[in-house]
N, CA, C and O atoms as a DFTB+ gen file, in Angstrom:
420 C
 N C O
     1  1      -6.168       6.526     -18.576
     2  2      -5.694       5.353     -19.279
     3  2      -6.802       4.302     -19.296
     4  3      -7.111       3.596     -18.336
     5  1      -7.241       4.290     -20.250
     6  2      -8.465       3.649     -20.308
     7  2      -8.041       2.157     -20.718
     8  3      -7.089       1.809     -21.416
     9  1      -9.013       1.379     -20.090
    10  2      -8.615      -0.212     -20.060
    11  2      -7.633      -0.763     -19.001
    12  3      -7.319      -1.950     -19.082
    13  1      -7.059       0.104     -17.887
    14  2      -5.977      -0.645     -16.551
    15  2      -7.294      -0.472     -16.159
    16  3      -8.260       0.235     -16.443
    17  1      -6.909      -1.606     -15.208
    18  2      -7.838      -2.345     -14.034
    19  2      -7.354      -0.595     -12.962
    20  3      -6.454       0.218     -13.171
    21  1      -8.383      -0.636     -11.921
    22  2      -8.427       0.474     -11.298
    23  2      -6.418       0.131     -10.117
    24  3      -5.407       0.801      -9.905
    25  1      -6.955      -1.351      -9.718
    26  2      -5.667      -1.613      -8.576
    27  2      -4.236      -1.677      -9.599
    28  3      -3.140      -1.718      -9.040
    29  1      -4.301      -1.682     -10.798
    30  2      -2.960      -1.307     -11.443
    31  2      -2.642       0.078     -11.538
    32  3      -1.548       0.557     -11.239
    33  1      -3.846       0.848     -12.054
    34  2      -3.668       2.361     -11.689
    35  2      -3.433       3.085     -10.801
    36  3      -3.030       4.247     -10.845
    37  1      -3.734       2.269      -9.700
    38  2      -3.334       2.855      -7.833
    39  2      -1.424       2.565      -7.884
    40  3      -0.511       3.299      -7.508
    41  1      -1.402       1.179      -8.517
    42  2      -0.066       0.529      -8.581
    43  2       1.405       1.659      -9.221
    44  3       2.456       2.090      -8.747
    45  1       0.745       1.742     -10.391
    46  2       1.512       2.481     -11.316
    47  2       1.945       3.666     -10.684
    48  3       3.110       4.063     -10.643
    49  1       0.533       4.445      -9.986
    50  2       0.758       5.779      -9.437
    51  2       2.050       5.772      -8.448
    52  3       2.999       6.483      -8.778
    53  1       2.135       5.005      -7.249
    54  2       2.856       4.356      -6.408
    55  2       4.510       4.484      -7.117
    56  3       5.498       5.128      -6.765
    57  1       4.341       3.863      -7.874
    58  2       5.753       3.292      -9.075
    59  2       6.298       4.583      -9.574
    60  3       7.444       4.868      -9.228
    61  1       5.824       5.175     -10.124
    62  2       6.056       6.281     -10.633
    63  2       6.445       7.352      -9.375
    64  3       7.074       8.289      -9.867
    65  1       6.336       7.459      -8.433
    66  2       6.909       8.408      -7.171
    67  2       8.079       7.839      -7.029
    68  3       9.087       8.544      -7.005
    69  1       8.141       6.702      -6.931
    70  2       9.190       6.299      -6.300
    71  2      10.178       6.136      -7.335
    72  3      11.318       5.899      -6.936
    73  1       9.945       6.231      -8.876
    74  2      11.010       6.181     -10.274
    75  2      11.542       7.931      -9.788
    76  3      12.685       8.386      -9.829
    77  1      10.702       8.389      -9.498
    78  2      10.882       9.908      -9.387
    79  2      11.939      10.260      -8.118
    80  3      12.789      11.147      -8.193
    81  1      11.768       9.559      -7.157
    82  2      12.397       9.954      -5.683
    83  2      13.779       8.956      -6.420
    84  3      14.765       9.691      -6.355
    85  1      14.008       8.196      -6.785
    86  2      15.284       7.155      -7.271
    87  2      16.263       8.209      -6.693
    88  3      16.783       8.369      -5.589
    89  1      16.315       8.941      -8.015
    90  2      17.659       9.692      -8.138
    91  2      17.751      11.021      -7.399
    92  3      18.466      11.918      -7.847
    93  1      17.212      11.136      -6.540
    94  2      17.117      12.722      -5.513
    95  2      18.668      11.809      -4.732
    96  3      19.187      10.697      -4.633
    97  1      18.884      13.636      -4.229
    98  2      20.537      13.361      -3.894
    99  2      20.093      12.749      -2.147
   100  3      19.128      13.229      -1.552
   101  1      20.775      11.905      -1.675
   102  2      20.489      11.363      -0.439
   103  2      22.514      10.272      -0.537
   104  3      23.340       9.885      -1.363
   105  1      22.222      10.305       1.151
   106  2      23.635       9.658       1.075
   107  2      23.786       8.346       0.974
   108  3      24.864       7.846       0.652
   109  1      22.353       7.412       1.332
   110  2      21.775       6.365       0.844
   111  2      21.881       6.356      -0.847
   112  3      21.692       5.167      -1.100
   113  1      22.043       6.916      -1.888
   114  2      21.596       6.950      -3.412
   115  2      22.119       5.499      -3.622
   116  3      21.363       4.529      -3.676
   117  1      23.600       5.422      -3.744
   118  2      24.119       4.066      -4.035
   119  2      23.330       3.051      -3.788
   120  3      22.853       2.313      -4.650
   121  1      23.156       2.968      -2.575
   122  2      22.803       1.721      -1.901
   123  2      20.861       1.646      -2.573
   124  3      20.285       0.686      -3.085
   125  1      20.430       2.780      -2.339
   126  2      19.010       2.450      -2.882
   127  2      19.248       2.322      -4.441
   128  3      18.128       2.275      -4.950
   129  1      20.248       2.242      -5.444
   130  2      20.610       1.801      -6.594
   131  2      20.643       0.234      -7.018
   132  3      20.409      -0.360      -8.070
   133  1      21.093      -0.210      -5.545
   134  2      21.709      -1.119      -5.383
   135  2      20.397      -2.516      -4.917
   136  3      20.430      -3.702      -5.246
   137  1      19.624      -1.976      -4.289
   138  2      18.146      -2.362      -3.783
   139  2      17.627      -2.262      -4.578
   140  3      17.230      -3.402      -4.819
   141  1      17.087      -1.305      -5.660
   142  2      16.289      -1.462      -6.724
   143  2      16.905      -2.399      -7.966
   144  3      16.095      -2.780      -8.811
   145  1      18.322      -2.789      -8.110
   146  2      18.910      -3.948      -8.685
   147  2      18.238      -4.999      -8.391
   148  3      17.457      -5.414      -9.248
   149  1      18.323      -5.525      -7.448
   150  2      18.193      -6.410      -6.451
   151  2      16.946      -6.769      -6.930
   152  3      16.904      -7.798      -7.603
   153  1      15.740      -6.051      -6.704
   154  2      14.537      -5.737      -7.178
   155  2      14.508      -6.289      -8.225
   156  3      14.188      -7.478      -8.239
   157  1      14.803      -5.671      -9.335
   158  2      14.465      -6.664     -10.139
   159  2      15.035      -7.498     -10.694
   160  3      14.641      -7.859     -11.803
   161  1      16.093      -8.043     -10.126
   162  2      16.430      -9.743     -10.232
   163  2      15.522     -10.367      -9.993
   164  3      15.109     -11.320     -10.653
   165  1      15.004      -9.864      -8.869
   166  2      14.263     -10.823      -8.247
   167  2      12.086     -10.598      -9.210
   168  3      11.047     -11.251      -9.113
   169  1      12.421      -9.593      -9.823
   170  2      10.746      -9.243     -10.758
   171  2      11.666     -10.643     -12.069
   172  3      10.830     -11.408     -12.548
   173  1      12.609     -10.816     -12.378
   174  2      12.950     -11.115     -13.381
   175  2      13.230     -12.775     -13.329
   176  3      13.439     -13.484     -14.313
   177  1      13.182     -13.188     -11.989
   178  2      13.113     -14.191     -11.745
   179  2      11.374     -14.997     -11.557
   180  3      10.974     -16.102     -11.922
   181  1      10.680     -13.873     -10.841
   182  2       9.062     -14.297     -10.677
   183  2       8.354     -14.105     -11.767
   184  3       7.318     -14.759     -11.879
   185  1       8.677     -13.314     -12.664
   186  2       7.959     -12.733     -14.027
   187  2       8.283     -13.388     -15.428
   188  3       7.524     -13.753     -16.325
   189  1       9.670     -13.417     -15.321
   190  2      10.442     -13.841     -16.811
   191  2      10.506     -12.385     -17.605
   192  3      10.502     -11.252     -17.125
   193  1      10.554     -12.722     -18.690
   194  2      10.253     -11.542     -19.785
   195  2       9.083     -11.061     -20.485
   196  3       8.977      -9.981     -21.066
   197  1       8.132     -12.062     -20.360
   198  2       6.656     -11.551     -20.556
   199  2       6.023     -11.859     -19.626
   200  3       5.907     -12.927     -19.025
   201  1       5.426     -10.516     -19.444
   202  2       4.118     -10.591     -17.819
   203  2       3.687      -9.010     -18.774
   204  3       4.260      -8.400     -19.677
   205  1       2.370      -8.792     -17.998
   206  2       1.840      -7.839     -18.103
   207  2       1.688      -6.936     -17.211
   208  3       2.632      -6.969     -16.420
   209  1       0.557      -5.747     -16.852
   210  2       0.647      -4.812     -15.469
   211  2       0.289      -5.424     -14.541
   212  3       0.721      -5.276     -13.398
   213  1      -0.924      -6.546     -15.048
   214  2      -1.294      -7.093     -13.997
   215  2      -0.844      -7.822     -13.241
   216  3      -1.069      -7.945     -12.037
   217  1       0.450      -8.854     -14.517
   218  2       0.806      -9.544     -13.222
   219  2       2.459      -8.862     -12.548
   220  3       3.277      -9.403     -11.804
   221  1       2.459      -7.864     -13.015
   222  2       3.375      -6.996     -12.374
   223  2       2.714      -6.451     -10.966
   224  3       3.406      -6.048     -10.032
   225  1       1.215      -6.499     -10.949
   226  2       0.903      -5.752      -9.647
   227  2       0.515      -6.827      -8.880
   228  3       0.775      -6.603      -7.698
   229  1       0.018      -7.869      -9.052
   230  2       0.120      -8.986      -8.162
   231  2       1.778      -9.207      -7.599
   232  3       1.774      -9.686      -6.465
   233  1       2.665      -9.052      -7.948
   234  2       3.781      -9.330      -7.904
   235  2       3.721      -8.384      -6.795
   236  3       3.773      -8.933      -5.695
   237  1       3.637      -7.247      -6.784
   238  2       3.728      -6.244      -6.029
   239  2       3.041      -5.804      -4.727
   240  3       3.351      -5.183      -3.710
   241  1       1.461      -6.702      -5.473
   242  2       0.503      -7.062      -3.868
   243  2       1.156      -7.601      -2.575
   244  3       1.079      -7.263      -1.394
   245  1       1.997      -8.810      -3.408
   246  2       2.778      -9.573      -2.225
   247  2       4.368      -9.180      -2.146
   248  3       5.076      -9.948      -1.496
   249  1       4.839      -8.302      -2.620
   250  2       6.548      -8.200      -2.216
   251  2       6.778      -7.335      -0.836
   252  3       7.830      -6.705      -0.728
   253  1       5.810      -7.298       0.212
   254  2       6.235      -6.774       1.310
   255  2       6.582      -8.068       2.135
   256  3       7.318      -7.952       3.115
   257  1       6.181      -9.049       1.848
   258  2       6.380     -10.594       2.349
   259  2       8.091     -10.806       1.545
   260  3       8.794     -11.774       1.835
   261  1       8.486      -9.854       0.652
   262  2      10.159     -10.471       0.326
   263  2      11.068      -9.414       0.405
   264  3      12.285      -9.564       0.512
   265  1      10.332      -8.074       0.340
   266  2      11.453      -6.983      -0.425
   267  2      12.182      -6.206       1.424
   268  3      13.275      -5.639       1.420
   269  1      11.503      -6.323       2.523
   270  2      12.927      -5.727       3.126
   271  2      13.573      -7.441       3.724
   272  3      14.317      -7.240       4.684
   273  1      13.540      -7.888       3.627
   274  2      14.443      -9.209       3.280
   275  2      15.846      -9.101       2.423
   276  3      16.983      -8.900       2.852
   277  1      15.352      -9.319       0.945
   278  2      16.169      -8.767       0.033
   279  2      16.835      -7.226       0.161
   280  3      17.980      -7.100      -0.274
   281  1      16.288      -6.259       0.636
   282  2      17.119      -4.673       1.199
   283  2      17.752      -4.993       2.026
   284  3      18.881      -4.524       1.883
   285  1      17.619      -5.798       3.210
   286  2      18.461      -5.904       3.980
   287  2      20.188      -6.489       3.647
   288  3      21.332      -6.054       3.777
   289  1      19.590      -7.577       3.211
   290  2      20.727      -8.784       2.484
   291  2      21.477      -7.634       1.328
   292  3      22.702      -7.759       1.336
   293  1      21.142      -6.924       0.686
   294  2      21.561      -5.659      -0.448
   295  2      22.365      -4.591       0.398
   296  3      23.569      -4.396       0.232
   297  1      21.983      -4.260       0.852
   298  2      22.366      -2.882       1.683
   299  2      22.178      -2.958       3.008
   300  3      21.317      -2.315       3.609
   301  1      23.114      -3.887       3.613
   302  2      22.866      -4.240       5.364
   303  2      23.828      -2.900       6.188
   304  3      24.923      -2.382       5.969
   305  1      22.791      -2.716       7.170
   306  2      23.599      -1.551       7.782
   307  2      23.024      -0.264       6.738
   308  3      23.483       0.843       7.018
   309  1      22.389      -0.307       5.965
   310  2      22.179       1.175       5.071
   311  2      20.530       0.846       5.405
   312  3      19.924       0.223       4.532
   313  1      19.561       1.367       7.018
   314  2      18.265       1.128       6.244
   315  2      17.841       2.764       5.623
   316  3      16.634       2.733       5.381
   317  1      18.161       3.530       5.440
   318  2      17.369       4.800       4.008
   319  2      17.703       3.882       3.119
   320  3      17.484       4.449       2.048
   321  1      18.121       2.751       2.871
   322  2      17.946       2.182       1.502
   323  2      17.132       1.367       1.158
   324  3      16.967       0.798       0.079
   325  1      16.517       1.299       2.268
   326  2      14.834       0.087       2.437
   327  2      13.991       0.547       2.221
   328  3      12.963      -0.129       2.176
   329  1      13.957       1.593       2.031
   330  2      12.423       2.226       1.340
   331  2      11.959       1.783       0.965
   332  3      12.754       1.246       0.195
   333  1      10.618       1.206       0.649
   334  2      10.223       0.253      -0.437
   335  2       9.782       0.992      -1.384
   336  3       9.791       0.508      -2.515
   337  1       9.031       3.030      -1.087
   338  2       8.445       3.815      -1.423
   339  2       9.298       3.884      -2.558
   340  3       8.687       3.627      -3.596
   341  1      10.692       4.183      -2.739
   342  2      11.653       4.423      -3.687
   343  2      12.424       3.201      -4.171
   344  3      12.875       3.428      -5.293
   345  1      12.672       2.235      -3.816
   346  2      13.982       1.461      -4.344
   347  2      12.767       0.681      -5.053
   348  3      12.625       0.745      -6.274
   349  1      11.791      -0.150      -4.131
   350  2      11.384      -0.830      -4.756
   351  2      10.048      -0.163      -5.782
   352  3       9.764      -0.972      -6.665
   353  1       9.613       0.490      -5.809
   354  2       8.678       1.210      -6.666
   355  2       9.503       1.656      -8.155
   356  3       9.084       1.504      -9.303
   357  1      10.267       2.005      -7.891
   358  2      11.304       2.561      -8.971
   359  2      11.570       1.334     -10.061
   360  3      11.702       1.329     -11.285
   361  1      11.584       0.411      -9.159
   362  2      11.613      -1.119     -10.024
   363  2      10.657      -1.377     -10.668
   364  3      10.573      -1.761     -11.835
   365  1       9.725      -1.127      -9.752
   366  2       8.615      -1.561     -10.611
   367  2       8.380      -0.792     -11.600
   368  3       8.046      -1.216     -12.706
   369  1       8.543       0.558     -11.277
   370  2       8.197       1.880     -12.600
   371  2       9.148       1.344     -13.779
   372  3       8.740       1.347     -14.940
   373  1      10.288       0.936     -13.478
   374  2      10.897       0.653     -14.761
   375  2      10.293      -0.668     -15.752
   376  3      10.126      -0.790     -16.965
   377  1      10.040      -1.676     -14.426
   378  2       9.486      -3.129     -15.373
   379  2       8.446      -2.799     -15.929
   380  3       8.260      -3.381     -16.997
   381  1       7.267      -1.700     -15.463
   382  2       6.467      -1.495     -16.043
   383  2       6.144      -0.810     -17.247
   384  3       5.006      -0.680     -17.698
   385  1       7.431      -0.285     -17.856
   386  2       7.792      -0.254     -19.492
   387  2       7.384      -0.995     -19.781
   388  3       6.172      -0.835     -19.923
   389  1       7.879      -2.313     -20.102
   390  2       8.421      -3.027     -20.610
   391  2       6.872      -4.270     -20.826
   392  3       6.749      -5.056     -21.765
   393  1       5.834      -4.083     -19.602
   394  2       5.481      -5.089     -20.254
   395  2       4.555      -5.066     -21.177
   396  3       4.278      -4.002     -21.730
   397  1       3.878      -6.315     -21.520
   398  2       3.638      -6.536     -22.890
   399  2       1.695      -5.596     -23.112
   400  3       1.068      -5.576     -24.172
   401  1       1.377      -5.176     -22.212
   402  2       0.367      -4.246     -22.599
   403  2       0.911      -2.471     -21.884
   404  3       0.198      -1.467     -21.878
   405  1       1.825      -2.542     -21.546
   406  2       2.712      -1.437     -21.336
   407  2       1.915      -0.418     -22.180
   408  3       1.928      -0.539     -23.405
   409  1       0.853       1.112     -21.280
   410  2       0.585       2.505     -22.321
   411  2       1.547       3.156     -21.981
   412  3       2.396       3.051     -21.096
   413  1       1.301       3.961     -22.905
   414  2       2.066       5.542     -23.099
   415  2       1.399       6.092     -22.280
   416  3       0.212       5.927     -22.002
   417  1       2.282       6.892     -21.787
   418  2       2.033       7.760     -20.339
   419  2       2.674       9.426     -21.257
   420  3       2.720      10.491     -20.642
């Protein structure tokens, strides 16, 4: 993908495992459904509706400073739902449709 910065391409890679692990059967599923919601309320609150990868991965540089905070408060008593590998990556794999220099993969 020519033209991502190299640390969005590390980013994306990341995102994309964890869009992938989402829906594997686990007895946590709900609750990591429920965390990756959460997720991006909270991308949708720091971002708005236009951001790009980049500032989707800055976003992401720093969400270990918010996101098992927010898992906890989401799914207390459920931690397989704190993953950040899956609930919150999955979030990001999805916002990262969406934004406004968003490639085809």
């Amino acid at each position: 993908m020519r033209g991502v910065q190299p640390e969005v391409m590390t980013a994306m890679l990341d995102w994309d495992a964890g869009d992938r692990r989402i829906d594997e059967p686990s007895p946590a599923r709900d609750q990591r459904l429920r965390v990756m919601a959460a997720v991006e309320d909270e991308l949708r609150r720091r971002l708005g509706s236009r951001y790009t990868l980049s500032d989707l991965q800055k976003v992401y540089d720093g969400s270990s400073r918010w996101f098992l905070t927010l898992a906890e408060r989401t799914a207390p008593g459920t931690p397989d739902a704190w993953d950040p590998s899956v609930a919150l990556d999955a979030a990001f794999a999805r916002w990262a449709r969406n934004a406004q220099d968003a490639v085809a993969r």
